[in-house]
N, C-alpha and C positions, 0 to 999 in steps of 0.2 A: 586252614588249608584252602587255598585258591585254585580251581580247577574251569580254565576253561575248554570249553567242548561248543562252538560254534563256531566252529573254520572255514564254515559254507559262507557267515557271514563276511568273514573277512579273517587275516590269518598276518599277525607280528610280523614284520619289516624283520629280512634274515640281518646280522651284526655286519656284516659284510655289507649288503646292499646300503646299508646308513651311513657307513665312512664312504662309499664311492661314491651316494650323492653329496656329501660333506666336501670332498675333494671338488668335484665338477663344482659346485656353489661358491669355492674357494679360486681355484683355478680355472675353470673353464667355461666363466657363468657372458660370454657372447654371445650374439644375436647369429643363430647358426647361418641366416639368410645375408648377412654380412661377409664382404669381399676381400676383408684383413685380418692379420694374421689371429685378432681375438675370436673372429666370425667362422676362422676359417677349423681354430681348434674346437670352438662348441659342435659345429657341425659333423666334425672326426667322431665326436664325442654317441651323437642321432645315429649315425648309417654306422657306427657300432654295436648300437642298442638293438639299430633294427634287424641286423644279422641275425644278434643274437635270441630275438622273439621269432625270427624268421625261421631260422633251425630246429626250435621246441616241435612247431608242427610241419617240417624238412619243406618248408617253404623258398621261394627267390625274394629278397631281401626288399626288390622294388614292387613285388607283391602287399607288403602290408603298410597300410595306411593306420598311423599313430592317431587315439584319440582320447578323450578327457578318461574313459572308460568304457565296461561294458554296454553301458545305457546309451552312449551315443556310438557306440560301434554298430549295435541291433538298430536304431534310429537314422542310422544311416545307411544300413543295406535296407530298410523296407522303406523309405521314404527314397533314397536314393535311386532306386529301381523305377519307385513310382514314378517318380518326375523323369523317368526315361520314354514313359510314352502321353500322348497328347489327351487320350480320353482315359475317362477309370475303367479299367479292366476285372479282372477275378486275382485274390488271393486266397492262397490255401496255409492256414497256422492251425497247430493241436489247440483241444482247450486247456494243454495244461499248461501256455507259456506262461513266461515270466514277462511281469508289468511291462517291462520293455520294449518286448514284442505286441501284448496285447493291445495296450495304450494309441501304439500306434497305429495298428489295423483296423482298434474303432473309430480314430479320426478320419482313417481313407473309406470307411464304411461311411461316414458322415459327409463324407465329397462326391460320396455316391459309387464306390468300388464295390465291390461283392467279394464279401470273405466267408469263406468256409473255412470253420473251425471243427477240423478230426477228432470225432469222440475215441476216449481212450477205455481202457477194461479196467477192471477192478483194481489190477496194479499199476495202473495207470501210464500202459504202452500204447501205441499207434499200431492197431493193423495194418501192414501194408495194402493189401487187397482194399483199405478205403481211403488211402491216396490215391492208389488206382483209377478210383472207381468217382473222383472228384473232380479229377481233371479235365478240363473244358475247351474249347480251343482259342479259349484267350485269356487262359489260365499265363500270368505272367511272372509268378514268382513263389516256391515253396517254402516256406521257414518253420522248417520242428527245433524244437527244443533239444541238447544232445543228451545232458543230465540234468535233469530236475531238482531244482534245489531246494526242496520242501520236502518231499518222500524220494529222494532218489534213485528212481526209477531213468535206467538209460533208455534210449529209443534205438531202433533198428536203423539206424544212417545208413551203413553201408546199402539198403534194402531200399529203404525211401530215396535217398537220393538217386541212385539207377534207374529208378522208376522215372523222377523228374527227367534226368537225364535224357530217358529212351524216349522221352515224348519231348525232347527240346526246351525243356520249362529249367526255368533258372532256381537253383536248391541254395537258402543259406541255412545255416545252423549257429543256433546260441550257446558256444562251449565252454561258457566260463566256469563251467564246474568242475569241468572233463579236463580243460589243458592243465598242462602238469601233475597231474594225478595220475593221468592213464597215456597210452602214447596215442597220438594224430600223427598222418603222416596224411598228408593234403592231395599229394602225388598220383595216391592210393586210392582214396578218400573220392566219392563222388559229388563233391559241393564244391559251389561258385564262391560263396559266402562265409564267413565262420570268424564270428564274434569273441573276442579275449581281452582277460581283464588282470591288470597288474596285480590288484591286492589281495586276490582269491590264490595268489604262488608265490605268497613271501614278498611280493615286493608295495612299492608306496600304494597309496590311495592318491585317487585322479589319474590315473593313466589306464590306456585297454588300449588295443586295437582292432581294425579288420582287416584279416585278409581278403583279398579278392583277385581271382583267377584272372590271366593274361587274357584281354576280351572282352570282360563281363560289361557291358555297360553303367554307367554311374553317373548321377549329378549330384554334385555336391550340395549340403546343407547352409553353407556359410559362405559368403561372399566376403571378399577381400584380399589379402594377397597372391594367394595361390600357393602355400604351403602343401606341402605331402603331396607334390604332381599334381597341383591343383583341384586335388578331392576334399583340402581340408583347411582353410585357411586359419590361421594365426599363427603368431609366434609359440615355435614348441617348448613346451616345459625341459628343456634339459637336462637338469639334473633327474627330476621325477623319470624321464624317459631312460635316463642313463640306469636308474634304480630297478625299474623294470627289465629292462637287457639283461641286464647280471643275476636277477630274480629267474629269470626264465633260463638261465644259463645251466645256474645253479638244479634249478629243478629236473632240467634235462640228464645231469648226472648223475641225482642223488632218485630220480623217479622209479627205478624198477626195483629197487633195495624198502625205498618209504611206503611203496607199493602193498607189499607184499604184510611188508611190517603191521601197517595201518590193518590191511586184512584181516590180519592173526587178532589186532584187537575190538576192530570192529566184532569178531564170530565171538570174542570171548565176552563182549559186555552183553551181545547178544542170546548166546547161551544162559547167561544169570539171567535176562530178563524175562525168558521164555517161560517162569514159573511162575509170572506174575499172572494173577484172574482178573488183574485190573490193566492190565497195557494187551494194547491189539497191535501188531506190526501194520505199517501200509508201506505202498509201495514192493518194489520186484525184486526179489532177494537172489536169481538168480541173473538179475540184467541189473548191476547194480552199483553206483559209483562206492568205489572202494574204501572209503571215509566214513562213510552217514546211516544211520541209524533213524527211524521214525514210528513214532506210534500214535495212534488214539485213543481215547477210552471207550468203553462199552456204552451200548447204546441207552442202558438202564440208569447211568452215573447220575449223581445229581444236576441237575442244569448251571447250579450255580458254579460249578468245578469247570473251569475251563486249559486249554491251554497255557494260557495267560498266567492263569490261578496259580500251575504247577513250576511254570519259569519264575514268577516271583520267592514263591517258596523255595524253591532251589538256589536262588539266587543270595537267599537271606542264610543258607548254608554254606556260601561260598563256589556255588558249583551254577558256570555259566551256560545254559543251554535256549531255545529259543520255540517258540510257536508262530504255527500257521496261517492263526485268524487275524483276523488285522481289525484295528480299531479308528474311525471315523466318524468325528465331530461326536465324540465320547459314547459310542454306540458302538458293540464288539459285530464285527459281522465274520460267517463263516468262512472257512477256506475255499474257495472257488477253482481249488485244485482238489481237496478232497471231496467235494459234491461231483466233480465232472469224472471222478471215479466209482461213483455211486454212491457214496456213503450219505447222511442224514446230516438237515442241516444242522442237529444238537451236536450230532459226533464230529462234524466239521470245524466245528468251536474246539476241539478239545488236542486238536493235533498237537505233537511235541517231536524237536529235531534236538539229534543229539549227534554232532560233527567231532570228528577226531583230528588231530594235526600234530603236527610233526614235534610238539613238545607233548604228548599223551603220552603217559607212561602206565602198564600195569595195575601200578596202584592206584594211579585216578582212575581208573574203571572200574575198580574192586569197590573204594569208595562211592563211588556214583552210584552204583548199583545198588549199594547199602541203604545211601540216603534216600533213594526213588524207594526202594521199597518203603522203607518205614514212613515215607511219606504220605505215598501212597494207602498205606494200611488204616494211617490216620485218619486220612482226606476220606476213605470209603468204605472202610472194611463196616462202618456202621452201618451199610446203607445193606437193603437184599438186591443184588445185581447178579443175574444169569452173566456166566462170561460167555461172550461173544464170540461166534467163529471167525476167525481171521478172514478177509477181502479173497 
């Protein structure tokens, strides 16, 4: 039996979106910046795509700028921003971003910018009251995170961005968790900024884009032709981008039904797991992307039982799930999103995510559950461990 449960990492190409880029790679595989009639169908093919990413979060269509992915969608609002003024200024990022945000705000902290990174609480939110209380007056740009992809903890957007807002400082946000899962409406919505990524909503890998508000100022990363209104230059992947449109299309319809769904089995695998003495929840279970599921172990467990430890072993049952800690030049280091929630850096080693998606059925949770347990009982129940009070 095959079960996977890491759709945070990425989530199967829908049957649909594989014959439409099949078709476009067949039929419509033109240089859309081309003036004939091959140039002129690939292009039909783009400002279809982009409608259709454009409508997921009821954006205008000339609004988003296509790119390789999430990673350079974030890379491109914080670097792009940058290079819109002459000396380094102040940024403001949570400590719980994802590498893509954070990567880049320690290279503009190494050009000499000033970043304040927002501590978060235990379940790992942003007070608004310490965006508030950061902003400076040459505070140039906000970027929180929307949904956390390691404990799924959402952030108050609506809240922080208003704040940016009322002080004139420019807000993005990194929603690649959030689109398609939950609804954005951009319109609504207090951000300049907001980062998406093809392969996290059924569709290809290599494609995301940003949107960016009518205004926002922007320099682009890449010099040469002037693709995407001159924010992005190369030749667009087409087909990929054509995969992505219909991916986002697709989720748009089917989101408030898989919504709901995912819910119901998110609280069900969650209620099994609640009897365990050996899983701790992290992350906001009441602000909380509708998919994901996250625990650690007790702070007593043995050192050598890591995350890592627990995805292997599950993984040798057939059952795909993933951890926190990340591993460098063969040395495991802790979760840098579970320490900036307070937890210890033993217990930060030990995080585990366990993502739902739109092939999860009942009985893979019923099963999952089963195997975590007895896994679990094996891997510890030797051991004398106090359980732990949850974060």
């Amino acid at each position: 039996m095959q079960i996977y449960l890491d759709y945070s990492a990425t989530t199967p190409c829908y049957p649909q979106v594989i014959s439409a880029m099949a078709a476009v790679w067949q039929e419509q595989w033109g240089n859309p910046s081309s003036l004939h009639e091959w140039g002129q169908r690939a292009a039909t093919v783009l400002e279809e795509a982009r409608m259709q990413v454009a409508d997921l979060i009821h954006a205008s269509s000339e609004s988003i700028i296509f790119t390789s992915g999430g990673t350079e969608a974030n890379n491109l609002a914080i670097m792009g921003i940058a290079r819109t003024v002459a000396q380094p200024q102040h940024l403001i990022i949570s400590s719980v971003e994802h590498a893509a945000i954070a990567e880049p705000a320690r290279l503009l902290e190494q050009q000499g910018w000033q970043v304040t990174r927002l501590p978060v609480d235990g379940h790992g939110r942003v007070a608004p009251a310490t965006l508030q209380d950061a902003l400076q007056e040459n505070t140039v740009l906000v970027s929180i995170i929307y949904g956390q992809s390691e404990v799924g903890t959402l952030q108050p957007i609506q809240a922080l961005g208003q704040i940016a807002r009322d002080q004139g400082v420019l807000f993005h946000t990194d929603a690649v968790q959030v689109v398609g899962r939950l609804p954005i409406d951009v319109q609504a919505l207090p951000v300049d900024l907001v980062s998406l990524s093809s392969h996290k909503l059924y569709g290809p890998q290599g494609a995301g884009a940003l949107y960016v508000r009518s205004g926002t100022p922007l320099v682009p990363l890449l010099a040469g032709g002037g693709q995407e209104q001159g924010w992005r230059s190369g030749t667009p992947a087409v087909p990929t981008l054509a995969g992505f449109g219909l991916a986002a299309e697709l989720m748009a319809e089917q989101m408030t039904a898989e919504q709901e769904r995912l819910l119901q089995l998110r609280d069900r695998m969650l209620s099994q797991l609640a009897t365990s003495p050996y899983l701790i929840p992290t992350g906001d279970f009441n602000h909380r992307l509708p998919h994901h599921l996250s625990f650690c172990l007790p702070p007593h467990a043995p050192a050598h039982i890591t995350g890592k430890t627990l995805v292997r072993h599950m993984n040798q049952a057939g059952i795909a799930i993933s951890a926190g800690s990340a591993c460098h030049s063969g040395t495991l280091e802790p979760s840098r999103i579970l320490k900036a929630m307070g937890y210890s850096d033993q217990q930060a080693l030990t995080g585990i995510r366990l993502t739902l998606g739109k092939h999860t059925t009942s009985a893979d949770i019923d099963w999952t559950t089963t195997v975590l347990h007895q896994l679990l009982t094996r891997l510890l129940a030797p051991t004398t461990m106090s359980a732990a009070v949850p974060h």
